[in-house]
N, C-alpha and C positions, 0 to 999 in steps of 0.2 A: 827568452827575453820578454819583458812586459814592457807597453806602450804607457802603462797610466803612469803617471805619479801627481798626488795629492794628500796634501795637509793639512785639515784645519786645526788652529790651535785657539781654544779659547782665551781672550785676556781677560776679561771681567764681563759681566753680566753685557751683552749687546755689543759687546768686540769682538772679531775674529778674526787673526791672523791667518789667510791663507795663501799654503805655498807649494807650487805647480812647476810645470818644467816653463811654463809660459813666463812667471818670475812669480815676485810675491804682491799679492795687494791684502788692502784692510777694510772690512766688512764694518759698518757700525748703525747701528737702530736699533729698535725691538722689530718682533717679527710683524711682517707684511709694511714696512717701512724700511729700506736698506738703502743704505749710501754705500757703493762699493771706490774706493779710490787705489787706483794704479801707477803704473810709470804711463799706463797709456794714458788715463783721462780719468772724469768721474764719471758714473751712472747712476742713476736713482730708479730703488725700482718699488714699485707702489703696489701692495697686494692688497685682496680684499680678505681679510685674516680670517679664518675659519671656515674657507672656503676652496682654499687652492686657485682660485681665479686670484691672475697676478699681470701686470705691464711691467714695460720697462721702457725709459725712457732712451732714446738713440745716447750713444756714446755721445760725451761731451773733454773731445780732446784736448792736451794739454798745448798742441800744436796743430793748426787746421789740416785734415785730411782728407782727400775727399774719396779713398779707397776706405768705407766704411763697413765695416762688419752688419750681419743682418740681425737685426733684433725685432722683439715682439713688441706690438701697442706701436699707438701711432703719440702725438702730442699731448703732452699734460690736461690743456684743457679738453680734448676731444673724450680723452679718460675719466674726466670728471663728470662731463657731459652723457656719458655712457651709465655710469653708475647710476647717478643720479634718476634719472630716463628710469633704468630698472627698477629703480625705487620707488618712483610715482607710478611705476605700472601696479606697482605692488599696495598701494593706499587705498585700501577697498571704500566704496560709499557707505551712506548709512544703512542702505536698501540694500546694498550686497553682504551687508555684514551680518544684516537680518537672514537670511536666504543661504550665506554661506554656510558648510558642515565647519563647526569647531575646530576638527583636526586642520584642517584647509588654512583657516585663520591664522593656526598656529606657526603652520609650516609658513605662510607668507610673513609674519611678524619675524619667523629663525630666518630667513633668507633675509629680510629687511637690517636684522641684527647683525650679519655679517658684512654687509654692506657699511654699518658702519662702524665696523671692528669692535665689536663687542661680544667678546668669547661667551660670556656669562650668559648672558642673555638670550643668543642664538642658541646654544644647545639645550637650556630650558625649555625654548619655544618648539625646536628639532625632537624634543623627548616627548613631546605631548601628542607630533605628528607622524608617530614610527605605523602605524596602520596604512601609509603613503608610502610607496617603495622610493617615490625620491624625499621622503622623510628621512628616511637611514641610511639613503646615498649621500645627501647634503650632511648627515652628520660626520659619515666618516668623511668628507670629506674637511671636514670641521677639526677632525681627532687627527687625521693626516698631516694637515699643515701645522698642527699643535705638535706633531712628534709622539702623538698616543696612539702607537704603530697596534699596539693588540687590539684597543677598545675601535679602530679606526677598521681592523679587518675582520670583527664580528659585526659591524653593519653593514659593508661590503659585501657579508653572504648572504643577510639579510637579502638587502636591495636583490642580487645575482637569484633569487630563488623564483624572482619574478622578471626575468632581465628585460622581456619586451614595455615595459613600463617606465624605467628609468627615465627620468628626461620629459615622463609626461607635462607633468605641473611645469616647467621651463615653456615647455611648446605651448602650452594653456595658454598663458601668461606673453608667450613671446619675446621672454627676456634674451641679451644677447652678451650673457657672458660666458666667458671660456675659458676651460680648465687649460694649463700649463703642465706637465708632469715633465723631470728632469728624468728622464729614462740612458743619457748617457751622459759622459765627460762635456761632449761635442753638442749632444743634440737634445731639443726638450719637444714632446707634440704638443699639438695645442690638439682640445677637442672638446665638443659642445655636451653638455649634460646627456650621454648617453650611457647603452649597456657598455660602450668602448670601454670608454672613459672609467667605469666602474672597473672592470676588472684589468685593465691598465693599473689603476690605483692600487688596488686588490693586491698584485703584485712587488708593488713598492711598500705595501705595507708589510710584505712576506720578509722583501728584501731587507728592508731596516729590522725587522725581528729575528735576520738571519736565519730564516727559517728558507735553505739554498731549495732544499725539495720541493719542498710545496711551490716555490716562486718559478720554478724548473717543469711543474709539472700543469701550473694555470699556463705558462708562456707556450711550452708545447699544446698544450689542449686548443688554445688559440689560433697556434701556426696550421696544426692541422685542417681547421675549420678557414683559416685564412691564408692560403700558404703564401700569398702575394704581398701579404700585407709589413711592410716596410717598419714600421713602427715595434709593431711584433720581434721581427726578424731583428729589432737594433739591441731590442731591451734583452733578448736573450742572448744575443752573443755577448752582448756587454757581461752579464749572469757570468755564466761560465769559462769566458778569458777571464773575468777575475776569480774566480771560484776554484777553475778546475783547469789552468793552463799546461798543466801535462799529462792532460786527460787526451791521449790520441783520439779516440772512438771520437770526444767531445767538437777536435781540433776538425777533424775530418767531417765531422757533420755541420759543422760552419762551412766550409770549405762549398761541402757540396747541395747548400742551400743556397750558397750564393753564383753557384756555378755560372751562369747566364745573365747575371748583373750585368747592369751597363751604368756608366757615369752621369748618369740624365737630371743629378738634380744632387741637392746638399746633402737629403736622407741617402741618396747610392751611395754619394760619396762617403759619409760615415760609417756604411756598413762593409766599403770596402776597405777601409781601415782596418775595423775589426777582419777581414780575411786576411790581411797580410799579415795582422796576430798571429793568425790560427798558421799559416804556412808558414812561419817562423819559427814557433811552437814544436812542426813539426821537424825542423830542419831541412825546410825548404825553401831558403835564401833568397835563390835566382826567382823564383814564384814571387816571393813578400817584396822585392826591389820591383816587379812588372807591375803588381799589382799597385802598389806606391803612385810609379808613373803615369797610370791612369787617372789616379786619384789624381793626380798633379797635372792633369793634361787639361785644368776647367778650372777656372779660377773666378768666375760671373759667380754673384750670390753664392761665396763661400766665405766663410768665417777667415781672416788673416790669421786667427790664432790657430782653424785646426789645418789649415796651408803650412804653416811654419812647423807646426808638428809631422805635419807626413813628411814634409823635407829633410827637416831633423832624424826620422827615423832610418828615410831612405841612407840616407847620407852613412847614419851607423851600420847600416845592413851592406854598405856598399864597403863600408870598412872591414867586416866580418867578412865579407868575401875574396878580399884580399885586392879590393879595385879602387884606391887611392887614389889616384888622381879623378873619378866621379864623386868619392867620399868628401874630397877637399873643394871640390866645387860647391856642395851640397850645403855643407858645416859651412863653409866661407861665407854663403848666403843667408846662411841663418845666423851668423856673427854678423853680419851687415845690416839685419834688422833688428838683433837683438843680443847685444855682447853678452850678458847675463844668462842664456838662454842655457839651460840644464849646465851638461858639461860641454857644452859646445869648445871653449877654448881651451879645456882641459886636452880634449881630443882631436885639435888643431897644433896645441904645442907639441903634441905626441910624434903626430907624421911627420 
Protein backbone atom coordinates (compact mmCIF):
# COMPACT_ATOMS: atom_id res chain seq x y z
CA UNK A 1 0.00 0.00 0.00
CA UNK A 2 1.23 3.60 -0.74
CA UNK A 3 0.56 6.62 1.51
CA UNK A 4 0.96 9.42 -1.29
CA UNK A 5 -1.39 10.39 -3.68
CA UNK A 6 -1.08 13.50 -5.84
CA UNK A 7 -2.06 15.32 -9.12
CA UNK A 8 -1.29 17.98 -10.68
CA UNK A 9 -3.21 18.78 -13.76
CA UNK A 10 -2.32 21.65 -15.77
CA UNK A 11 -5.36 24.05 -17.10
CA UNK A 12 -3.66 26.77 -19.08
CA UNK A 13 -0.54 28.62 -18.73
CA UNK A 14 -0.33 29.62 -14.57
CA UNK A 15 -3.43 27.26 -13.56
CA UNK A 16 -3.19 24.13 -11.79
CA UNK A 17 -5.49 21.90 -10.67
CA UNK A 18 -4.30 19.93 -7.78
CA UNK A 19 -5.62 16.89 -6.40
CA UNK A 20 -4.53 14.88 -3.08
CA UNK A 21 -6.22 12.63 -0.59
CA UNK A 22 -6.47 16.02 1.42
CA UNK A 23 -9.23 17.05 -1.56
CA UNK A 24 -8.60 19.43 -4.43
CA UNK A 25 -7.45 23.06 -4.63
CA UNK A 26 -6.27 25.51 -7.52
CA UNK A 27 -3.04 26.94 -7.84
CA UNK A 28 -2.96 30.27 -9.97
CA UNK A 29 0.02 33.01 -10.81
CA UNK A 30 3.19 32.77 -12.64
CA UNK A 31 6.01 31.23 -10.93
CA UNK A 32 7.29 32.89 -7.54
CA UNK A 33 3.67 34.46 -7.20
CA UNK A 34 0.94 31.61 -6.26
CA UNK A 35 -2.52 32.19 -4.99
CA UNK A 36 -3.30 28.61 -3.83
CA UNK A 37 -7.33 28.57 -3.04
CA UNK A 38 -9.05 25.42 -1.18
CA UNK A 39 -12.19 24.26 0.73
CA UNK A 40 -9.74 25.36 3.58
CA UNK A 41 -8.96 29.02 2.86
CA UNK A 42 -6.47 31.11 0.65
CA UNK A 43 -2.63 31.41 0.87
CA UNK A 44 -0.40 33.62 -1.10
CA UNK A 45 2.86 32.51 -1.40
CA UNK A 46 5.63 35.17 -2.62
CA UNK A 47 8.90 33.73 -3.92
CA UNK A 48 11.89 35.43 -4.89
CA UNK A 49 12.08 33.77 -8.62
CA UNK A 50 15.30 32.57 -9.61
CA UNK A 51 16.26 31.81 -6.43
CA UNK A 52 14.43 29.19 -4.55
CA UNK A 53 13.98 31.67 -1.46
CA UNK A 54 10.09 31.69 -1.17
CA UNK A 55 7.45 32.91 2.08
CA UNK A 56 4.19 32.12 2.50
CA UNK A 57 1.86 33.96 3.98
CA UNK A 58 -0.22 32.14 7.27
CA UNK A 59 -3.50 30.47 5.93
CA UNK A 60 -6.30 32.80 5.48
CA UNK A 61 -9.43 30.78 6.45
CA UNK A 62 -12.61 30.57 4.98
CA UNK A 63 -13.86 30.17 8.56
CA UNK A 64 -11.73 31.54 11.75
CA UNK A 65 -9.54 28.91 13.15
CA UNK A 66 -7.43 29.08 15.48
CA UNK A 67 -5.96 25.35 15.40
CA UNK A 68 -3.49 26.60 12.59
CA UNK A 69 -1.09 24.71 10.53
CA UNK A 70 2.52 25.86 10.54
CA UNK A 71 3.83 27.77 7.80
CA UNK A 72 7.01 29.58 6.64
CA UNK A 73 7.61 33.67 6.59
CA UNK A 74 6.33 35.63 9.02
CA UNK A 75 3.85 38.82 7.64
CA UNK A 76 3.76 40.50 4.16
CA UNK A 77 5.23 43.58 5.22
CA UNK A 78 8.01 41.96 7.32
CA UNK A 79 8.75 40.09 3.88
CA UNK A 80 9.05 42.98 1.98
CA UNK A 81 10.96 44.64 4.55
CA UNK A 82 13.58 41.62 4.37
CA UNK A 83 14.06 41.81 0.63
CA UNK A 84 14.32 44.97 0.36
CA UNK A 85 17.06 45.17 3.35
CA UNK A 86 18.98 42.43 1.08
CA UNK A 87 18.81 44.66 -1.65
CA UNK A 88 20.32 47.76 -0.17
CA UNK A 89 22.89 45.55 1.26
CA UNK A 90 23.64 44.78 -2.14
CA UNK A 91 23.87 48.68 -3.79
CA UNK A 92 27.68 48.95 -3.67
CA UNK A 93 29.11 52.91 -3.53
CA UNK A 94 31.01 54.52 -5.91
CA UNK A 95 34.20 53.74 -3.94
CA UNK A 96 33.29 50.07 -3.67
CA UNK A 97 32.51 49.69 -7.06
CA UNK A 98 35.87 51.19 -7.90
CA UNK A 99 37.82 48.62 -5.54
CA UNK A 100 35.37 45.83 -6.17
CA UNK A 101 36.67 42.66 -8.63
CA UNK A 102 34.15 42.53 -11.65
CA UNK A 103 32.99 39.13 -11.22
CA UNK A 104 31.81 40.37 -7.45
CA UNK A 105 29.77 43.07 -9.09
CA UNK A 106 28.33 40.88 -11.22
CA UNK A 107 27.30 38.20 -8.90
CA UNK A 108 25.68 41.17 -6.47
CA UNK A 109 23.76 42.94 -9.69
CA UNK A 110 22.36 38.41 -10.37
CA UNK A 111 21.48 38.30 -6.82
CA UNK A 112 19.85 41.94 -6.81
CA UNK A 113 18.11 40.69 -10.19
CA UNK A 114 16.51 37.92 -8.49
CA UNK A 115 15.19 39.88 -5.92
CA UNK A 116 13.33 41.49 -8.29
CA UNK A 117 12.26 38.60 -10.45
CA UNK A 118 14.01 39.03 -13.33
CA UNK A 119 15.00 35.68 -14.75
CA UNK A 120 16.82 37.50 -17.79
CA UNK A 121 18.91 39.44 -16.07
CA UNK A 122 19.99 37.56 -12.95
CA UNK A 123 21.57 34.64 -14.91
CA UNK A 124 23.24 37.13 -17.24
CA UNK A 125 24.63 38.77 -14.43
CA UNK A 126 25.22 34.79 -12.55
CA UNK A 127 27.11 33.88 -15.98
CA UNK A 128 29.71 36.56 -15.66
CA UNK A 129 30.32 35.36 -11.83
CA UNK A 130 30.76 31.50 -12.31
CA UNK A 131 34.63 31.86 -11.10
CA UNK A 132 32.56 32.46 -7.37
CA UNK A 133 31.40 29.16 -6.26
CA UNK A 134 28.27 30.95 -5.04
CA UNK A 135 28.20 32.19 -8.71
CA UNK A 136 27.02 28.64 -9.84
CA UNK A 137 25.32 27.89 -6.69
CA UNK A 138 22.82 31.00 -7.00
CA UNK A 139 22.57 29.89 -10.64
CA UNK A 140 21.40 26.62 -10.16
CA UNK A 141 19.61 27.79 -7.99
CA UNK A 142 18.11 30.16 -10.43
CA UNK A 143 17.62 26.89 -13.12
CA UNK A 144 16.00 24.90 -10.09
CA UNK A 145 13.13 27.17 -9.52
CA UNK A 146 12.85 27.72 -13.40
CA UNK A 147 12.31 23.66 -13.78
CA UNK A 148 15.97 23.60 -15.82
CA UNK A 149 16.51 20.50 -13.61
CA UNK A 150 19.86 19.36 -16.11
CA UNK A 151 21.35 22.97 -16.68
CA UNK A 152 20.37 23.56 -12.52
CA UNK A 153 22.60 20.26 -11.64
CA UNK A 154 25.72 20.96 -13.80
CA UNK A 155 26.30 24.04 -11.58
CA UNK A 156 25.34 22.32 -8.43
CA UNK A 157 28.71 20.25 -9.21
CA UNK A 158 30.18 23.01 -10.05
CA UNK A 159 29.56 24.97 -6.73
CA UNK A 160 30.02 21.04 -4.73
CA UNK A 161 33.75 20.98 -6.13
CA UNK A 162 34.49 23.68 -3.68
CA UNK A 163 31.70 22.93 -1.03
CA UNK A 164 33.50 24.90 2.03
CA UNK A 165 32.74 28.18 -0.01
CA UNK A 166 29.29 28.01 -0.79
CA UNK A 167 27.49 30.57 1.08
CA UNK A 168 30.50 32.77 1.33
CA UNK A 169 29.49 35.99 -0.61
CA UNK A 170 25.90 35.57 1.58
CA UNK A 171 28.04 35.71 4.78
CA UNK A 172 30.06 38.66 3.10
CA UNK A 173 27.33 40.47 2.52
CA UNK A 174 25.06 39.29 5.61
CA UNK A 175 22.14 38.77 3.58
CA UNK A 176 19.30 36.84 5.39
CA UNK A 177 17.59 34.92 2.93
CA UNK A 178 16.66 31.23 2.92
CA UNK A 179 16.21 28.58 0.61
CA UNK A 180 12.84 26.43 0.98
CA UNK A 181 13.24 22.96 -0.76
CA UNK A 182 10.11 20.76 -0.78
CA UNK A 183 11.92 17.34 0.02
CA UNK A 184 8.46 15.77 1.02
CA UNK A 185 4.64 15.59 0.46
CA UNK A 186 4.53 16.90 4.33
CA UNK A 187 7.75 18.57 4.80
CA UNK A 188 9.91 21.27 3.06
CA UNK A 189 13.64 22.56 4.95
CA UNK A 190 14.43 25.67 5.04
CA UNK A 191 18.31 26.55 4.89
CA UNK A 192 20.63 29.41 4.54
CA UNK A 193 23.00 29.56 1.47
CA UNK A 194 25.22 26.76 2.38
CA UNK A 195 27.16 23.49 1.16
CA UNK A 196 23.63 21.85 2.69
CA UNK A 197 21.57 23.66 0.80
CA UNK A 198 23.68 22.85 -2.44
CA UNK A 199 23.58 19.45 -2.39
CA UNK A 200 20.01 19.14 -0.93
CA UNK A 201 19.10 20.89 -4.24
CA UNK A 202 21.58 18.80 -6.11
CA UNK A 203 19.19 16.11 -5.26
CA UNK A 204 16.08 17.45 -6.31
CA UNK A 205 17.56 18.32 -9.34
CA UNK A 206 18.47 14.46 -9.78
CA UNK A 207 14.88 13.77 -8.54
CA UNK A 208 12.93 15.81 -11.18
CA UNK A 209 15.35 14.41 -14.13
CA UNK A 210 14.44 11.04 -12.69
CA UNK A 211 17.71 10.19 -12.49
CA UNK A 212 16.56 7.52 -9.10
CA UNK A 213 20.53 6.67 -8.87
CA UNK A 214 22.31 9.31 -8.62
CA UNK A 215 19.59 11.01 -6.31
CA UNK A 216 19.88 7.55 -4.18
CA UNK A 217 23.48 7.77 -4.22
CA UNK A 218 24.22 12.00 -3.16
CA UNK A 219 21.35 11.14 -0.36
CA UNK A 220 23.31 8.11 1.03
CA UNK A 221 26.68 9.68 0.63
CA UNK A 222 25.03 12.32 2.87
CA UNK A 223 23.41 9.97 5.41
CA UNK A 224 26.61 8.41 5.93
CA UNK A 225 28.57 11.61 6.68
CA UNK A 226 25.42 12.82 8.67
CA UNK A 227 23.58 9.88 9.97
CA UNK A 228 21.56 12.10 12.43
CA UNK A 229 20.60 14.29 10.09
CA UNK A 230 16.63 14.58 9.69
CA UNK A 231 16.37 16.34 6.65
CA UNK A 232 18.59 13.73 4.83
CA UNK A 233 16.92 10.91 6.35
CA UNK A 234 13.15 12.40 5.07
CA UNK A 235 14.31 13.08 1.43
CA UNK A 236 15.53 9.65 1.13
CA UNK A 237 12.92 7.63 2.42
CA UNK A 238 10.59 9.78 0.57
CA UNK A 239 13.06 8.58 -2.89
CA UNK A 240 12.61 5.26 -2.51
CA UNK A 241 8.89 4.58 -0.98
CA UNK A 242 8.12 6.23 -4.02
CA UNK A 243 10.64 4.63 -6.18
CA UNK A 244 11.16 1.18 -5.02
CA UNK A 245 8.16 0.29 -2.44
CA UNK A 246 8.62 -3.44 -2.95
CA UNK A 247 12.05 -3.17 -2.58
CA UNK A 248 12.36 -5.22 0.85
CA UNK A 249 16.40 -4.63 1.40
CA UNK A 250 15.02 -0.75 0.62
CA UNK A 251 11.75 -1.27 3.16
CA UNK A 252 14.04 -2.60 5.84
CA UNK A 253 16.73 -0.20 5.57
CA UNK A 254 14.09 2.65 6.50
CA UNK A 255 12.94 0.69 9.12
CA UNK A 256 16.32 0.40 10.66
CA UNK A 257 17.41 4.02 10.18
CA UNK A 258 14.79 4.96 12.02
CA UNK A 259 14.90 2.43 14.68
CA UNK A 260 15.38 4.76 17.71
CA UNK A 261 13.16 7.72 16.53
CA UNK A 262 11.23 9.47 18.80
CA UNK A 263 8.29 11.86 18.15
CA UNK A 264 10.20 15.10 19.36
CA UNK A 265 9.13 17.38 16.64
CA UNK A 266 7.31 17.73 13.06
CA UNK A 267 10.44 16.45 10.96
CA UNK A 268 10.22 12.93 13.54
CA UNK A 269 7.01 13.01 12.88
CA UNK A 270 7.28 12.92 9.16
CA UNK A 271 9.85 10.56 9.02
CA UNK A 272 7.92 8.24 11.01
CA UNK A 273 5.32 8.25 8.64
CA UNK A 274 7.60 7.24 6.05
CA UNK A 275 8.36 4.04 8.65
CA UNK A 276 5.04 2.97 8.88
CA UNK A 277 5.34 2.96 4.77
CA UNK A 278 8.11 0.92 4.89
CA UNK A 279 6.48 -1.77 7.72
CA UNK A 280 3.53 -1.81 5.56
CA UNK A 281 5.44 -2.41 2.54
CA UNK A 282 6.58 -5.11 4.30
CA UNK A 283 3.55 -6.81 5.69
CA UNK A 284 3.89 -5.59 8.88
CA UNK A 285 0.57 -4.18 9.86
CA UNK A 286 0.61 -4.31 13.60
CA UNK A 287 4.18 -2.43 13.33
CA UNK A 288 2.73 0.58 10.71
CA UNK A 289 -0.66 0.84 13.04
CA UNK A 290 2.14 1.38 16.49
CA UNK A 291 4.07 3.40 14.53
CA UNK A 292 0.89 5.68 13.23
CA UNK A 293 -0.05 6.01 16.96
CA UNK A 294 2.91 7.72 17.82
CA UNK A 295 2.84 9.68 15.24
CA UNK A 296 -0.67 10.51 16.54
CA UNK A 297 0.20 10.77 20.06
CA UNK A 298 1.67 14.96 19.43
CA UNK A 299 -0.50 17.14 17.85
CA UNK A 300 1.57 20.81 19.08
CA UNK A 301 3.02 22.27 15.77
CA UNK A 302 1.78 19.60 13.39
CA UNK A 303 0.30 20.24 10.21
CA UNK A 304 -3.83 19.37 10.47
CA UNK A 305 -3.40 17.96 7.08
CA UNK A 306 -0.40 15.52 7.74
CA UNK A 307 -2.57 14.57 11.38
CA UNK A 308 -5.66 13.62 9.23
CA UNK A 309 -3.42 11.70 6.85
CA UNK A 310 -1.75 9.47 9.50
CA UNK A 311 -5.29 8.94 10.79
CA UNK A 312 -6.66 8.05 7.68
CA UNK A 313 -3.98 5.68 7.11
CA UNK A 314 -4.21 4.17 10.63
CA UNK A 315 -7.75 3.82 10.24
CA UNK A 316 -7.01 1.70 6.70
CA UNK A 317 -4.37 -0.32 8.35
CA UNK A 318 -6.63 -1.12 11.17
CA UNK A 319 -9.07 -2.15 8.46
CA UNK A 320 -6.49 -4.59 6.75
CA UNK A 321 -6.11 -6.05 10.07
CA UNK A 322 -9.32 -7.12 10.46
CA UNK A 323 -10.01 -4.56 13.77
CA UNK A 324 -13.10 -2.58 12.73
CA UNK A 325 -14.48 -1.13 15.25
CA UNK A 326 -10.66 1.04 15.81
CA UNK A 327 -10.80 1.35 11.69
CA UNK A 328 -14.43 3.07 12.28
CA UNK A 329 -13.46 5.23 14.96
CA UNK A 330 -10.36 6.31 12.89
CA UNK A 331 -12.35 6.88 9.28
CA UNK A 332 -15.40 8.50 11.53
CA UNK A 333 -12.85 11.18 12.51
CA UNK A 334 -11.51 11.79 9.37
CA UNK A 335 -15.32 11.99 7.86
CA UNK A 336 -15.82 14.63 10.66
CA UNK A 337 -13.25 16.76 9.46
CA UNK A 338 -13.42 16.09 6.10
CA UNK A 339 -16.28 14.24 4.19
CA UNK A 340 -14.41 14.43 0.93
CA UNK A 341 -11.41 12.92 2.26
CA UNK A 342 -9.84 10.22 -0.26
CA UNK A 343 -12.25 7.30 0.18
CA UNK A 344 -13.03 7.86 3.51
CA UNK A 345 -17.00 7.22 2.98
CA UNK A 346 -16.45 4.77 0.47
CA UNK A 347 -14.80 2.68 3.24
CA UNK A 348 -17.40 3.63 6.03
CA UNK A 349 -20.36 2.47 3.77
CA UNK A 350 -18.49 -0.64 3.45
CA UNK A 351 -18.22 -1.79 7.19
Amino acid sequence: MGFRYFRRIRLFPGAYLNMGKTGTSLSLGPRGMKTTISSKGIRHSLGIPGTGWSYQTPLKKWKDNNNQAPNIGNNTQEQKNATENDYQKLEFSFLKKLICPKEELALAKGVQACILQDYPVAESYLKQALCYVDGAFTLGIVYLNQGRYADAEIQFAKAEQTPRLIGEFYRKYDLGMKIYLEISAYYTAEYEANAMASYLSHAKAFQQLNRHADTCKLLLALYKVMPQNLDVMIFLAEIVLEKEPGNQQWMKAIINMTKNLQNDSYAHAVLLMSKAEAFDNIGMTDAAITTLTTVLSKKKDRSLDFLLEAQYQRGVLFLKAGKKVQAKKDLNAVFASNPGYANVNQLLTQM
